[in-house]
VMD Tcl script that draws the C-alpha trace (Angstrom):
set ca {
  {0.00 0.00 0.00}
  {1.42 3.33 -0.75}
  {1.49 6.74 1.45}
  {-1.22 7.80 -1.27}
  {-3.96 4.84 -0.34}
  {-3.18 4.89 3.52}
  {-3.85 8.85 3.59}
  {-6.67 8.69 1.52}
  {-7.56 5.32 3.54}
  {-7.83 7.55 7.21}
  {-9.44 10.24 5.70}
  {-12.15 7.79 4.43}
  {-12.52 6.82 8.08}
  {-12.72 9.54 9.56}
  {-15.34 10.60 7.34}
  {-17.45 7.58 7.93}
  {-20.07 8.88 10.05}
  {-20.54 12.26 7.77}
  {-23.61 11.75 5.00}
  {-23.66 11.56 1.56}
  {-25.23 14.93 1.33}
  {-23.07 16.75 3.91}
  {-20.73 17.83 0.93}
  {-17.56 17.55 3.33}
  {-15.65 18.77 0.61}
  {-16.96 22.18 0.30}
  {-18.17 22.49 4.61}
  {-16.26 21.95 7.50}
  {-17.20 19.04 9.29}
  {-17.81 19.38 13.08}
  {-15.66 17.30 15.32}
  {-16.06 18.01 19.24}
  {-12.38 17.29 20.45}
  {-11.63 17.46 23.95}
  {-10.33 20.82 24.96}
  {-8.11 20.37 28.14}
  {-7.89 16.90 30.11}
  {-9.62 16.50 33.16}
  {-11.38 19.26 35.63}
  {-9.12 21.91 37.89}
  {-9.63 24.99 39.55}
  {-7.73 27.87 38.55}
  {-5.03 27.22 41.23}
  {-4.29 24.31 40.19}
  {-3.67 25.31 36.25}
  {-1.52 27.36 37.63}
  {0.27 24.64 39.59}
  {0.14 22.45 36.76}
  {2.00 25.22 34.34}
  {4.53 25.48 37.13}
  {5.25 21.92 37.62}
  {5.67 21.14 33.44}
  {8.17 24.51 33.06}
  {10.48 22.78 35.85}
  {10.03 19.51 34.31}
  {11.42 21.19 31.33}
  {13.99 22.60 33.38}
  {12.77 26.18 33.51}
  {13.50 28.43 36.38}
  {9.68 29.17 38.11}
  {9.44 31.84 40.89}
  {6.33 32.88 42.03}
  {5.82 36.80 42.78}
  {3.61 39.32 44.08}
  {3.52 42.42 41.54}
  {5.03 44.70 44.47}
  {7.53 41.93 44.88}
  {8.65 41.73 41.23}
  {11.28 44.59 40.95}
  {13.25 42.88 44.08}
  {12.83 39.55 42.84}
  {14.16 40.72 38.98}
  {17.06 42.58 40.42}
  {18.16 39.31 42.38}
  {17.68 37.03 39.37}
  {20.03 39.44 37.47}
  {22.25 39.81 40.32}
  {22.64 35.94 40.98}
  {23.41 35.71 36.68}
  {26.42 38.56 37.47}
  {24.37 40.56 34.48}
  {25.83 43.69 33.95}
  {23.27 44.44 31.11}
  {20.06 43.52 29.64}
  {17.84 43.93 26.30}
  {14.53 46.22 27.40}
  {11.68 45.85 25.14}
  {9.84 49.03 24.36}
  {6.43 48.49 25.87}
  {8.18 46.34 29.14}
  {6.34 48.79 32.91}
  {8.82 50.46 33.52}
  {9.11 49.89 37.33}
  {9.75 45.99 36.95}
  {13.10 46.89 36.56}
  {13.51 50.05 39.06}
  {15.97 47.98 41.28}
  {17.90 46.68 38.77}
  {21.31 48.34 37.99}
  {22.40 46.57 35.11}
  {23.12 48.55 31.88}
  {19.55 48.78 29.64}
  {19.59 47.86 26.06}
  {16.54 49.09 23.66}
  {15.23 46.74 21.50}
  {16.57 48.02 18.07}
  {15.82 46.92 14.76}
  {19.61 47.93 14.10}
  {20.81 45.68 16.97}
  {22.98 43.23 15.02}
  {23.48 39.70 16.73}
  {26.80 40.33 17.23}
  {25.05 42.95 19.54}
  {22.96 41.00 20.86}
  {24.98 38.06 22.18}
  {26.99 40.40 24.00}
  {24.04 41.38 26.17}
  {23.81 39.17 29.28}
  {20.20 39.21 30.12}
  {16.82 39.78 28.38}
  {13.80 40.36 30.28}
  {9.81 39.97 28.75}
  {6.82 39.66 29.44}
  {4.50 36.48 27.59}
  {1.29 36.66 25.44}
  {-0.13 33.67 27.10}
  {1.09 30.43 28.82}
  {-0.30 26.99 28.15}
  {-0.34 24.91 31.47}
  {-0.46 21.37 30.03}
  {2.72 21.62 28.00}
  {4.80 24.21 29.88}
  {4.44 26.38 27.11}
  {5.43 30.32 26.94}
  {4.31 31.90 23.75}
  {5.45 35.43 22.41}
  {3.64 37.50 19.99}
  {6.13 40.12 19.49}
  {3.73 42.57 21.53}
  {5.52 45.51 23.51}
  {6.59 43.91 26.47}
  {7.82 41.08 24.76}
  {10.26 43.08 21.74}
  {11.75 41.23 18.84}
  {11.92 37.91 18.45}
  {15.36 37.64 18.62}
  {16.02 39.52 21.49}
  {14.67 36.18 22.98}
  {16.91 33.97 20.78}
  {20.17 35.62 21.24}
  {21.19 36.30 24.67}
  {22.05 33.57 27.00}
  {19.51 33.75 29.94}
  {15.95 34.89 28.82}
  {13.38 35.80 32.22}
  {9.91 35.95 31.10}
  {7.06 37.39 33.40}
  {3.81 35.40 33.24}
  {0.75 37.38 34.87}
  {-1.89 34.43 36.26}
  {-4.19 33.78 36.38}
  {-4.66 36.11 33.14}
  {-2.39 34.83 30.78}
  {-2.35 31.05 31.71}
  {-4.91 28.71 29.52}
  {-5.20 24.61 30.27}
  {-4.41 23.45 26.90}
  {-2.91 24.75 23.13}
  {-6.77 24.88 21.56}
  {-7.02 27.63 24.67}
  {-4.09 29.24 23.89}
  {-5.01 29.56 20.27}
  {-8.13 31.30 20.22}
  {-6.24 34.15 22.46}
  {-3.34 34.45 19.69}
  {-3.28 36.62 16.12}
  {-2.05 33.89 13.55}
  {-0.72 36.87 11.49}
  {1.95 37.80 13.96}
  {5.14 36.01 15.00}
  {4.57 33.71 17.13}
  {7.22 31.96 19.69}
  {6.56 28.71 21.28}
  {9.04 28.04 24.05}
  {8.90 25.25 26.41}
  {12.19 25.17 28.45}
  {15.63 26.64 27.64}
  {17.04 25.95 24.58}
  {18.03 22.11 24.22}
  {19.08 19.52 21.45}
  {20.66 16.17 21.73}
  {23.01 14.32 19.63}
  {22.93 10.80 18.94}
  {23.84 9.10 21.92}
  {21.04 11.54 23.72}
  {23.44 13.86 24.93}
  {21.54 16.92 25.84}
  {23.24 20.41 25.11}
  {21.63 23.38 26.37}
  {22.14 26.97 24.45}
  {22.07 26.18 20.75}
  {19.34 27.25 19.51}
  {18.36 29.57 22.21}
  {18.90 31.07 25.74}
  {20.82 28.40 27.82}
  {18.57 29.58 30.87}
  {15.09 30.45 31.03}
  {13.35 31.72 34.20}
  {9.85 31.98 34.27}
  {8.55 34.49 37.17}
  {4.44 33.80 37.84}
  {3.44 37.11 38.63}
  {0.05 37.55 40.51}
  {-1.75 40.89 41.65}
  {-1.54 40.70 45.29}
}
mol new
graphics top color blue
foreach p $ca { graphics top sphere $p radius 0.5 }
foreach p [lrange $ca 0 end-1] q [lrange $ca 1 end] { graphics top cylinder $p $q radius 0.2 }
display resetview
């Protein structure tokens, strides 16, 4: 049997259960696919986002919005950072204790530039709590993509319960298709053959992930 027949074979399957007259050519057929597994409270999305960005080896600290410029200025401090990359739309005061050197997001930043920087700091567009997802739309407080791709230790600021969503089909409705969209779960990470795992290539080497609530 070729690749041909056995698409062509699951998409007669699938189809099965659709009438003759339903024309599933020309309509979209309805299919009711679960949206997020199992039932939890809002707490315990949370938890759950927490527990699959350490499994991934992310950084999580958890933060009170008065707390945030202390924490930041520690996490930058603890790196040695003596500078990091500032999108243009990041509040201002998250990074009122912090000392390090700011560098705009430029379109003329070269990478050169950029891997020179120690630190970036974002915020996210939304977080997806059964993968350990961040995604990044490019919106003000997130800059460039690759201010997120360049420099070596990338802290991203996740406001919950807002921006956290159970599953991707969640996450989706909340994103514009049209703009660039990064998916990031974990620090950057590849393995060669014998499943060594090398952190850094494609990406920051570190990623901390702060979950910022309101009070």
């Amino acid at each position: 049997m070729s690749s041909r027949e056995r698409i062509l074979g699951r998409v007669r399957r699938a189809l099965a259960d659709v009438p003759d007259d339903a024309r599933p050519y020309e309509e979209a057929v309805a299919r009711e696919y679960l949206r997020e597994h199992g039932q939890r409270s809002v707490a315990k999305t949370v938890d759950l986002l927490a527990e699959n960005l350490a499994d991934y080896r992310a950084l999580v600290h958890r933060c009170t919005d008065g707390e945030l410029p202390v924490l930041l200025m520690r996490l930058l401090a603890a790196r040695g950072s003596r500078s990091v990359v500032v999108p243009p739309g990041l509040p201002p005061h998250w990074l009122a204790a912090v000392d390090a050197t700011r560098v705009h997001d430029r379109a003329a930043s070269t990478p050169q530039e950029l891997d020179g920087v120690d630190s970036v700091v974002t915020g996210c567009a939304v977080a997806v709590a059964e993968t350990g997802t961040i995604v990044l739309d490019g919106s003000p407080d997130q800059g460039r993509r690759r201010i997120t791709l360049v420099p070596d230790h990338h802290i991203c600021v996740v406001r919950v319960p807002d921006q956290v969503v159970s599953s991707v089909p969640g996450a989706l409705e909340r994103l514009d298709p049209a703009r660039p969209l990064t998916w990031i779960s974990g620090p950057s990470a590849t393995s060669d053959i014998e499943l060594d795992r090398v952190e850094g290539v494609h990406g920051p080497r570190t990623l901390e992930v702060v979950l910022l609530s309101g009070s």
